[in-house]
C-alpha positions in Angstrom: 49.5 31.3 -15.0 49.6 28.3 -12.4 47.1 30.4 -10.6 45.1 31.1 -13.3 44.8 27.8 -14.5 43.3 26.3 -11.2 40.8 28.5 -11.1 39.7 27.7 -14.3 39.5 24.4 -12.9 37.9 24.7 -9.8 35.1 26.5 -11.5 34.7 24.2 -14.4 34.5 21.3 -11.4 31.9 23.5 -9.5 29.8 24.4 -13.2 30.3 20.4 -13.6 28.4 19.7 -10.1 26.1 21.9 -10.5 24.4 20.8 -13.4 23.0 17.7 -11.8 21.3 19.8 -9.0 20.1 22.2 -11.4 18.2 19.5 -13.4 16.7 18.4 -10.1 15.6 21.6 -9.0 14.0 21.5 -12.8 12.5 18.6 -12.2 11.1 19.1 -8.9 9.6 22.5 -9.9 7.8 20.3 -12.8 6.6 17.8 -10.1 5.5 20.6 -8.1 3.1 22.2 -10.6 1.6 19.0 -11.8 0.4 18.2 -8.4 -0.6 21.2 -7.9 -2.7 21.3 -11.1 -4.1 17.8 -10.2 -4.9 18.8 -6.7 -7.0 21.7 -8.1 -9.1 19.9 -10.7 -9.6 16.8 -8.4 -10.6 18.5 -5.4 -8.2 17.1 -3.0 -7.7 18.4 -0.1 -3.8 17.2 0.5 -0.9 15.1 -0.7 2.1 14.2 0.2 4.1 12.5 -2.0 7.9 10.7 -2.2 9.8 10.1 -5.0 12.7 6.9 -4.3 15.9 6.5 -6.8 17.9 3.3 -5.7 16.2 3.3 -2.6 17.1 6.8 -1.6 14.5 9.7 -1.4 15.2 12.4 -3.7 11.4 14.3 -3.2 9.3 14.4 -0.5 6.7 17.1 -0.1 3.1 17.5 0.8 0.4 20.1 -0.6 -2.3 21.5 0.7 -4.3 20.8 4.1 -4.0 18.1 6.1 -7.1 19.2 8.0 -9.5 21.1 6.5 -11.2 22.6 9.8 -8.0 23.0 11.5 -6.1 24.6 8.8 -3.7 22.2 9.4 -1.0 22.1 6.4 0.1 18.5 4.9 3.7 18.0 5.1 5.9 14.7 4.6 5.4 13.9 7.9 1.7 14.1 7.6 -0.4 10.8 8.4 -2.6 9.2 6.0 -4.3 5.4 5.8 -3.0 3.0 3.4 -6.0 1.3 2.2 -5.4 -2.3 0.0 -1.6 -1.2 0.2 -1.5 -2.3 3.2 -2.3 -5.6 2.0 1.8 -5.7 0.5 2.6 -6.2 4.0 0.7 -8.8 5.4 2.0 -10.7 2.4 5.5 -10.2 3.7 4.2 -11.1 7.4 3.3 -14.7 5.3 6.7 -14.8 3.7 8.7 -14.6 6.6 6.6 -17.4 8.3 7.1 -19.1 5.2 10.9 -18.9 5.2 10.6 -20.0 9.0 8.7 -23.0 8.3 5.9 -22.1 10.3 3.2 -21.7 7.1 3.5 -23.4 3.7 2.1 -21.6 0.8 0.4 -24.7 -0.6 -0.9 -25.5 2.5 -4.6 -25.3 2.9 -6.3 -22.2 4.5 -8.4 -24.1 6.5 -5.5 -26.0 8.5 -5.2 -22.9 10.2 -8.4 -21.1 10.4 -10.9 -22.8 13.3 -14.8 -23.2 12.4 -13.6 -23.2 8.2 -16.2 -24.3 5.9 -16.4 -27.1 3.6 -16.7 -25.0 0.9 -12.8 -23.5 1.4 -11.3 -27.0 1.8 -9.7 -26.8 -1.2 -8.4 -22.8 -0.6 -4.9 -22.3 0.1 -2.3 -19.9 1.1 -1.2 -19.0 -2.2 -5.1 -18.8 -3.6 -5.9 -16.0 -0.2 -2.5 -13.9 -1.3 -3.1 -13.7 -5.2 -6.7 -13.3 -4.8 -7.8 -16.9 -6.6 -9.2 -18.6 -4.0 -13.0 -18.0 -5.0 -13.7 -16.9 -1.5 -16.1 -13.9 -2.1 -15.5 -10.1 -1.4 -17.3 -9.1 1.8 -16.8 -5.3 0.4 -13.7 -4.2 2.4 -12.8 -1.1 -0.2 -14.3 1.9 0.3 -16.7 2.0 -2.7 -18.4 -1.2 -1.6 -18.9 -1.1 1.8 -22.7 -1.6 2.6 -22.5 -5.0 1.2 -24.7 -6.4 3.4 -22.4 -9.2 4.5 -20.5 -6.9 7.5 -22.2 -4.3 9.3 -19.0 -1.8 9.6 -20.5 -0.4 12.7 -20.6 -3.2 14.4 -17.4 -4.7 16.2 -16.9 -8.5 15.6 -14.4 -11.0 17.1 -12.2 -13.2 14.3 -14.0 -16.1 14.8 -17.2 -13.7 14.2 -15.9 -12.8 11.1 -14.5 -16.3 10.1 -18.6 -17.2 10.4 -19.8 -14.8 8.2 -17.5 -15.6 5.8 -18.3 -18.6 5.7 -21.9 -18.0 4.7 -20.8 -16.2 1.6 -21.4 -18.6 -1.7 -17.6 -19.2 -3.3 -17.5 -17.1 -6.8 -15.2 -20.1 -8.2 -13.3 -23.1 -7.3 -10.1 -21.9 -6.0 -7.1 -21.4 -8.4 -9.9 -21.3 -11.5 -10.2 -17.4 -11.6 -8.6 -14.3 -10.7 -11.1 -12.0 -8.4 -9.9 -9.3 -6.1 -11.1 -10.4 -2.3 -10.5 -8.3 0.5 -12.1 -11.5 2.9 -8.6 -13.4 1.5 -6.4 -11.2 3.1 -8.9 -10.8 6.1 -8.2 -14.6 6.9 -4.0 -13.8 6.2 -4.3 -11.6 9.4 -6.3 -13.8 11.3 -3.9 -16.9 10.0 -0.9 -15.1 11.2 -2.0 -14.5 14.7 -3.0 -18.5 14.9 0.3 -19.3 13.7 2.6 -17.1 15.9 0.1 -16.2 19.0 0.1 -12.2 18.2 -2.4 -10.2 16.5 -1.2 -9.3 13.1 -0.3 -5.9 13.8 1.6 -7.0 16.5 3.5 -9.1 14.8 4.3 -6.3 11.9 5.1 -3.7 14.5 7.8 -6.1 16.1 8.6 -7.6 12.9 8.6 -5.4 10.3 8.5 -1.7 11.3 10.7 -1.9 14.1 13.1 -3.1 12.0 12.8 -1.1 9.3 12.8 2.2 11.6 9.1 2.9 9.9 8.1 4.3 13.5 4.8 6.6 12.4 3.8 3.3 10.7 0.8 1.3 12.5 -2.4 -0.3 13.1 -5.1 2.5 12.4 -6.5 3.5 15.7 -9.1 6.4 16.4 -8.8 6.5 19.7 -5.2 6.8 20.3 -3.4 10.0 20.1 -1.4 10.0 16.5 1.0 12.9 15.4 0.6 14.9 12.3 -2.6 12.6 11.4 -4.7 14.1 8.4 -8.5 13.4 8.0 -10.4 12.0 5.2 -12.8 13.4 3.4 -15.5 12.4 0.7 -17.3 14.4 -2.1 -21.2 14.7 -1.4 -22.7 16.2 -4.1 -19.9 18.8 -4.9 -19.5 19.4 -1.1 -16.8 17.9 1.4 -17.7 16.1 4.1 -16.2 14.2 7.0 -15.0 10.4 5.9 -17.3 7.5 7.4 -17.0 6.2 10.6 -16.1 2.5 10.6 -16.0 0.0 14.2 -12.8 -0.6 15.7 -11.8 -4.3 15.0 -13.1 -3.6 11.2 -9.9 -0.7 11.0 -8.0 -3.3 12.4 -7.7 -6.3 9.8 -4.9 -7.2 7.3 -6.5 -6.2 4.1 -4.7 -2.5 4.6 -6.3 -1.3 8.2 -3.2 0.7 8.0 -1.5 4.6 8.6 1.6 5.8 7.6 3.7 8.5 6.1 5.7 8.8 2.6 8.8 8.7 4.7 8.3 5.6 6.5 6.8 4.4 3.2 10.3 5.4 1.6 11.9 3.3 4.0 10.0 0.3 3.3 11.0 0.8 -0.4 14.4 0.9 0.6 14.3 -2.3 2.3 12.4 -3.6 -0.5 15.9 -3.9 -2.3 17.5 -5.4 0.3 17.0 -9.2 2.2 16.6 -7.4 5.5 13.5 -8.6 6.0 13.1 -12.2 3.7 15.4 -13.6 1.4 15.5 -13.1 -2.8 13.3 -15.9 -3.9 10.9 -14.8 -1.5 10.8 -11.5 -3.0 10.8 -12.9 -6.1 7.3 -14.8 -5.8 5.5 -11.7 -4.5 5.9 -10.2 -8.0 5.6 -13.5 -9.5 2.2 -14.0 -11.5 -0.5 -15.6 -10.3 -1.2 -19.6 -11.9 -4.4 -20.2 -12.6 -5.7 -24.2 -12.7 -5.8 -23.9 -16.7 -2.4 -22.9 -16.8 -2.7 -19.4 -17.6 -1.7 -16.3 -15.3 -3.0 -13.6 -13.9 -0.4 -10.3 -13.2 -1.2 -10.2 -9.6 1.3 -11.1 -7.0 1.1 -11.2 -3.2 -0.2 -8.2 -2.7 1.4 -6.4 -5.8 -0.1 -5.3 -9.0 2.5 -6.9 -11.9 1.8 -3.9 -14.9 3.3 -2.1 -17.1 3.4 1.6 -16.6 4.8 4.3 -19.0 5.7 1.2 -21.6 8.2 0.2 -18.6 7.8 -2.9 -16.4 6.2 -2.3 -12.6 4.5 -3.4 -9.1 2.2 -1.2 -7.9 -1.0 -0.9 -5.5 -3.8 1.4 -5.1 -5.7 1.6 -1.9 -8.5 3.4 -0.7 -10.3 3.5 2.8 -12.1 6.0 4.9 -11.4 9.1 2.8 -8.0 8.3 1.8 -6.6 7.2 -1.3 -3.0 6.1 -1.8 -1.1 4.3 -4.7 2.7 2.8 -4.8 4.3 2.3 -8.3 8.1 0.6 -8.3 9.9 0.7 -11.8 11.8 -2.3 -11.5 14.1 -1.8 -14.5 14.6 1.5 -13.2 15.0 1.6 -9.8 12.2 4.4 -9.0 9.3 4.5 -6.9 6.8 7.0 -6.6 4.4 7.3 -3.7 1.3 9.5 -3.3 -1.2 9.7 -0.7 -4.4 11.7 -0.3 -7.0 12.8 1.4 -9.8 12.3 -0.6 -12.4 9.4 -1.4 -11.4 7.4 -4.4 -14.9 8.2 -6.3 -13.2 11.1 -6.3 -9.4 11.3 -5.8 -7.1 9.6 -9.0 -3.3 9.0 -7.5 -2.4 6.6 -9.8 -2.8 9.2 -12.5 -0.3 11.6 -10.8 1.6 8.4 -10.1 2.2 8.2 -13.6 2.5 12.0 -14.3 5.3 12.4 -11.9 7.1 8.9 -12.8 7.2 10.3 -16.6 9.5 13.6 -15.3 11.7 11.1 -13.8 11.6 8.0 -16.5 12.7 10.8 -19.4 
């Protein structure tokens, strides 16, 4: 009877365990075919995607090619470019020179940045990271670029770029508006290496993904030889084509000149809970709103989107650059993140809406 009775036990435990793994494999099927279907009717060539719980990875799979000529499948380890995501990092870069005394955020921009104009004396830290400094857009997102204000064939030193800048008319005075500039987060990078003598990526290589163990995450670089990098592609009349080719030094700047993977991006959620890298209140104004002069807000932090997604609250980020589209959506009440990159141009490519597909199987 004794006997009898454990093993009614031991399988009720076993039945009990189960059920949990089950639901996952349930879920993950679901995820599976929404992506799929998405791929399909957006034309994407890959995605690889990661879905975070507490800070641990519970998905991570890819779809599709990672090259199109080679064949080349995507896989979680597959490389893609960040786009304006990057631009989350480069606001931590400023953080943790903030908490080091080295940059105030209500200093001026142009304490720091040599051959400034007039016209930005009033800009300041805070204004470049929320995007309300009035400095105008010199057309660093995909969709834009042509502009006329950078050639992006053409390689230009910072100071280069600091002077054509500088010719740009402001939209508004600083802190009156909210206005998405890429040039604000150009000058972050060129700040950063001012302040602390390294070149921006330098210092998030040392800094930040170093510590972090994020060790396929860097500086995009065309020339250098890059494992399990994916190419981008664009939509030309129905027919895929190669992505653009852009100089050097203009894949190199801090509003999101970067490539990574969902895994190392996992990683950097992780540490996202954490003070590994700054401490609370510094986390705490990156997803703080943006104060305008009136005393209004805007929901933008420091290189965070502050939304609501799925009725629940969030800080998220799209980016797009070169063929590659990418968006980042944490569920703070929640404690889930889900990541998905692609390889497609974002007149094209929508990862924000499987961002939300995928977080709904989770959030139910």
């Amino acid at each position: 009877m004794r006997r009898l009775l454990k093993a009614v036990v031991a399988i009720f435990i076993l039945v009990v365990l189960a059920i949990p793994s089950v639901a996952q494999d349930a879920v993950s099927r679901q995820v599976d075919a929404v992506v799929t279907a998405e791929q399909e009717a957006q034309k994407i060539p890959g995605i690889s995607l990661a879905v975070c719980r507490d800070g641990v990875l519970v998905k991570a799979s890819g779809y599709g090619l990672a090259n199109v000529e080679l064949d080349v499948a995507v896989t979680p380890e597959t490389i893609f470019q960040t786009g304006s995501v990057g631009k989350q990092f480069t606001s931590m870069a400023i953080m943790m020179l903030v908490e080091e005394g080295k940059i105030g955020l209500d200093d001026k921009a142009a304490k720091y940045i040599k051959g400034a104009p007039q016209a930005w004396s009033g800009v300041t830290i805070r204004n470049l990271l929320t995007h309300t400094s009035g400095i105008a857009d010199y057309g660093g997102e995909e969709n834009t670029m042509g502009k006329g204000v950078i050639n992006f064939r053409k390689d230009y030193t910072e100071d280069e770029l600091v002077q054509a800048f500088a010719k740009m008319p402001m939209d508004f005075a600083p802190g009156e508006k909210w206005s998405y500039s890429n040039t604000g987060y150009v000058l972050l990078g060129i700040i950063i290496h001012r302040v602390t003598g390294q070149f921006y990526g330098d210092f998030l290589q040392e800094r930040i993904f170093k510590t972090l163990g994020m060790n396929s995450t860097r500086i995009i670089s065309e020339a250098d030889i890059v494992p399990h990098r994916s190419s981008g592609y664009r939509l030309v009349k129905g027919e895929l084509k190669n992505q653009e080719w852009v100089s050097p030094t203009l894949n190199t700047t801090a509003d999101g000149a970067l490539s990574t993977n969902v895994l190392d991006l996992a990683k950097w959620d992780a540490a996202l809970y954490t003070t590994k890298l700054v401490k609370q209140p510094s986390l705490d104004a990156m997803w703080s709103p943006a104060k305008l002069n009136g005393g209004k807000t805007y929901p933008y932090g420091f290189g965070w989107d502050l939304t609501k997604k799925n009725d629940r609250r969030a800080v998220s980020h799209d980016g797009a650059w070169q063929g590659f589209t990418m968006t980042i959506a944490r569920y703070l009440d929640d404690n889930l993140t889900v990541i998905v990159m692609t390889n497609l141009d974002s007149n094209n490519s929508k990862p924000e809406k499987i961002v939300d597909e995928l977080a709904k199987l989770y959030l139910n």
